[in-house]
Structures are given as structure tokens and as C-alpha cells.
C-alpha atoms as an extended CHARMM CRD file, in Angstrom:
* protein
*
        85  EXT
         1         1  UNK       CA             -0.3320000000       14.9660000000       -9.0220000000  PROA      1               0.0000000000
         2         2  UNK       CA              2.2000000000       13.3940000000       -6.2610000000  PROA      2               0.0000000000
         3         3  UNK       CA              5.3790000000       14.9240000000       -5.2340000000  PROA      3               0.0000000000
         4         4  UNK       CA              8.2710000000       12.6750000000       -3.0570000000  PROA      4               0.0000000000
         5         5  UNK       CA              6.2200000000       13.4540000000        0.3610000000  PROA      5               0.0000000000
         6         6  UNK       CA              3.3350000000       11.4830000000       -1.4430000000  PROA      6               0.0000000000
         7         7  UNK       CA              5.2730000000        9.2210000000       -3.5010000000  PROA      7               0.0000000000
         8         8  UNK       CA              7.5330000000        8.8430000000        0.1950000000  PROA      8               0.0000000000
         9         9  UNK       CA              4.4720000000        7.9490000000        2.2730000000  PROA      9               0.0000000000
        10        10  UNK       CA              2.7150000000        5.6950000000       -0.3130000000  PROA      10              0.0000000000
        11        11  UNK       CA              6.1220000000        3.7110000000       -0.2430000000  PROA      11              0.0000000000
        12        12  UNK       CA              5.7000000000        3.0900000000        3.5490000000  PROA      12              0.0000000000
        13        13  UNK       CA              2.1820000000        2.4460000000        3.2100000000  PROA      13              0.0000000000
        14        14  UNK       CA              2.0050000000        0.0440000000        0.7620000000  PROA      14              0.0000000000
        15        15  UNK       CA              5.2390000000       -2.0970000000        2.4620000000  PROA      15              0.0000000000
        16        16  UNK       CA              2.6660000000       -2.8180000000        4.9790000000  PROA      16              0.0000000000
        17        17  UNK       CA             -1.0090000000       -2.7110000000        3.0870000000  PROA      17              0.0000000000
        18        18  UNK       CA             -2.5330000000       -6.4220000000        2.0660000000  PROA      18              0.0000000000
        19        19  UNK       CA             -1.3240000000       -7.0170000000       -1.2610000000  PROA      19              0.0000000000
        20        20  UNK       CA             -4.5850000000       -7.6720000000       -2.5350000000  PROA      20              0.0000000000
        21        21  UNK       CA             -6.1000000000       -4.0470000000       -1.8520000000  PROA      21              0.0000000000
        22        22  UNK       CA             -5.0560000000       -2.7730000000       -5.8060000000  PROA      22              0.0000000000
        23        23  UNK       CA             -4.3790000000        0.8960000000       -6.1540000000  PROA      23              0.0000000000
        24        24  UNK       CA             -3.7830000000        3.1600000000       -3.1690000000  PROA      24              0.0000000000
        25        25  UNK       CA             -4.0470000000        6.6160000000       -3.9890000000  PROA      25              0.0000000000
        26        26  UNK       CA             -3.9130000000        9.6920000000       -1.1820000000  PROA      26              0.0000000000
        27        27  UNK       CA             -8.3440000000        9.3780000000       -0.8520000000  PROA      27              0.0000000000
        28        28  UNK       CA             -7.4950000000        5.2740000000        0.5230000000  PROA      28              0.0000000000
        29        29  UNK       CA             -9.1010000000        5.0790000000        4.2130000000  PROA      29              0.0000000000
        30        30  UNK       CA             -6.3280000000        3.4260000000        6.5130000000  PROA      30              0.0000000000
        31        31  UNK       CA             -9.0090000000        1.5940000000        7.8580000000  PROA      31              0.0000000000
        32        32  UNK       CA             -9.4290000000       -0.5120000000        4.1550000000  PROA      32              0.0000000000
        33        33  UNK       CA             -5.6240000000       -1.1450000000        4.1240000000  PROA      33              0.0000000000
        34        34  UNK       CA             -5.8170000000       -4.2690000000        6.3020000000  PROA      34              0.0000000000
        35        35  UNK       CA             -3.7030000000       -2.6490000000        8.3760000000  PROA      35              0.0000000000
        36        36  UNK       CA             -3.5800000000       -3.1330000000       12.2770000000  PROA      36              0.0000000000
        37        37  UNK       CA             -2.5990000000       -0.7760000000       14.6400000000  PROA      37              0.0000000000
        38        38  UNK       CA              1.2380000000       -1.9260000000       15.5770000000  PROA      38              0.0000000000
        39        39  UNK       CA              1.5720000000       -1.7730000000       11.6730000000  PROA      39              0.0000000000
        40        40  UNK       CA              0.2720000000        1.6300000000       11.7590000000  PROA      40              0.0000000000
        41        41  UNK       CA              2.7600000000        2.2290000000       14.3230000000  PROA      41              0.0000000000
        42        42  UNK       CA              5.8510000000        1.1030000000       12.3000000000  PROA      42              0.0000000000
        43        43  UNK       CA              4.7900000000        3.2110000000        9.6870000000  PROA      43              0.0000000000
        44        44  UNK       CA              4.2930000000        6.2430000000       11.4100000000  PROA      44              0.0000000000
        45        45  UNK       CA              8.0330000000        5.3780000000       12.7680000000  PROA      45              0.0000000000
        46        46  UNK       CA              9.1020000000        4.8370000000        9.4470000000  PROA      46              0.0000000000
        47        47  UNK       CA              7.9890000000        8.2490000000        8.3760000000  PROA      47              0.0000000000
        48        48  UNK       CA              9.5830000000        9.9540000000       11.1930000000  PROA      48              0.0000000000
        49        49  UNK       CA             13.0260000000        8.7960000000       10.3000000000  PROA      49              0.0000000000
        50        50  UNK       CA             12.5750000000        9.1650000000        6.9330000000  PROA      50              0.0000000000
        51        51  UNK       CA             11.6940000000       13.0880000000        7.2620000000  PROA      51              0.0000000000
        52        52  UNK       CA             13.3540000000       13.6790000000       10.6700000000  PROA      52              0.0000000000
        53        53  UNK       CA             10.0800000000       14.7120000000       12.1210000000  PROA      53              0.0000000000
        54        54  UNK       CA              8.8190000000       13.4570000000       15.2120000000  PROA      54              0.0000000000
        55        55  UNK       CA              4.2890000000       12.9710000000       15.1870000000  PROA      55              0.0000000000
        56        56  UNK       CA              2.5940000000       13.3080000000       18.2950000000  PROA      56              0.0000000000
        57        57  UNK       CA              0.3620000000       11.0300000000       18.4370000000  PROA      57              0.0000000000
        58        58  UNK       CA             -0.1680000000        7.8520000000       20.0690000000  PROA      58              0.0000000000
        59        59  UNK       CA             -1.9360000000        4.6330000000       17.5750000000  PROA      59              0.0000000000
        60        60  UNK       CA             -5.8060000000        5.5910000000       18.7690000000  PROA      60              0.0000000000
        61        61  UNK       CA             -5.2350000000        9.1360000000       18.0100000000  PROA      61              0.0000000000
        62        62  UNK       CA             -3.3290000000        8.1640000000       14.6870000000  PROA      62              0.0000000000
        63        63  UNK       CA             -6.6230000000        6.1500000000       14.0410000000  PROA      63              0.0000000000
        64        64  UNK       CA             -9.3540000000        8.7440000000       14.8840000000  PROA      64              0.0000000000
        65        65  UNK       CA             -7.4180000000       11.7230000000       13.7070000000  PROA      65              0.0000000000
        66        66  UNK       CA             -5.6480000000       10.3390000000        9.8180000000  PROA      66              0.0000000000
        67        67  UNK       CA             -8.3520000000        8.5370000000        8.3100000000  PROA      67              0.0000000000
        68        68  UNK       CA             -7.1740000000        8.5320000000        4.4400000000  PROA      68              0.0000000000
        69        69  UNK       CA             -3.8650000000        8.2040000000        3.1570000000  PROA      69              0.0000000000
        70        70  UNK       CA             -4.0530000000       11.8910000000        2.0920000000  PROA      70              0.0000000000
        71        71  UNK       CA             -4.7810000000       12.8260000000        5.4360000000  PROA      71              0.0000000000
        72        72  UNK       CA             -0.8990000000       11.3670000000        6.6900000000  PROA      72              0.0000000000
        73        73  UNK       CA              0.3010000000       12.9740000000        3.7190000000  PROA      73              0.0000000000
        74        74  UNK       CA             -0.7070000000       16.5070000000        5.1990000000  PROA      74              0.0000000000
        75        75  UNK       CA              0.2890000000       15.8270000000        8.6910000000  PROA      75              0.0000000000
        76        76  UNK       CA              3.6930000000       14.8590000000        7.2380000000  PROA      76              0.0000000000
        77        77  UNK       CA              4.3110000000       17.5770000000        4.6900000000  PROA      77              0.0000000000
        78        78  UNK       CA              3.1430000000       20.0490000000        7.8050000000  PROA      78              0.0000000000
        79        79  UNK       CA              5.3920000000       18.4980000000       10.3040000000  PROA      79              0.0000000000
        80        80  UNK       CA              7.9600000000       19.2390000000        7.9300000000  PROA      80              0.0000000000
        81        81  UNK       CA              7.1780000000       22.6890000000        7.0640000000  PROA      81              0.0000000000
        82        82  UNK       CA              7.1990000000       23.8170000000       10.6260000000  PROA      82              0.0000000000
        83        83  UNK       CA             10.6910000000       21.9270000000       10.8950000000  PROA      83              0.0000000000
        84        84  UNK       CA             12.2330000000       23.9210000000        8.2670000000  PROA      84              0.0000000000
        85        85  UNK       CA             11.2260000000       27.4180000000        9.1640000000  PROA      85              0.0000000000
């Protein structure tokens, strides 16, 4: 089950996936998207506008630390938690 966070960052992530990857679901590796690391970058500024959350991390962490789509799902929806309390 998705909820907007999900649905949100699947949005961004797909604008800059290779069309011909199919599905992505929250268990897609990054690393399969065909996406590089600038394009990583844009997304990860995306996101941060989008949920007015700032992520600490420059592109090599972003690589070694979110490795699935899941796993920038939970960095987001925490980021935002810790916003709103």
C-alpha cells in the first residue's frame, strides 16, 4: 500500500528513471534506475522543495546510504516527521 509520500517520491523518481525500466515499486535499487548521480541530485532537490525538508547528504552518501526506492521513501517521511513535531 502507498500513501502521497510514496506516490510523491515515485513521481520524482520516475521523471528521471530510463523509460524502459517497467514498474518501479519502493524494493527498486537506485542503482537499476539508469540514473546518474547529478540526476540523483535533482531529485533529492526536488523532494526537498516538495516537502520543505532539507537531506543532509551529499550524492556519494545519497548513493551508499538509499539504495532502494523504499529506502528514500523512509528518509523522506522521517525528515518530515521530525519537521512537524
Amino acid at each position: 500500500m502507498t500513501d502521497q509520500i510514496d506516490d510523491g517520491v515515485l513521481a520524482h523518481i520516475r521523471a528521471h528513471a530510463d523509460p524502459k525500466i517497467g514498474e518501479i515499486t519502493p524494493d527498486t535499487e537506485l542503482s537499476s534506475l539508469g540514473i546518474h548521480s547529478l540526476e540523483l541530485t535533482e531529485i533529492i532537490f526536488d523532494i526537498e522543495e516538495t516537502y520543505g525538508i532539507e537531506i543532509e547528504m551529499n550524492t556519494v552518501e545519497a548513493w551508499s546510504h538509499l539504495q532502494t526506492i523504499g529506502d528514500l521513501t523512509a528518509a523522506v517521511r522521517t525528515l518530515i516527521e521530525q519537521k512537524n513535531t
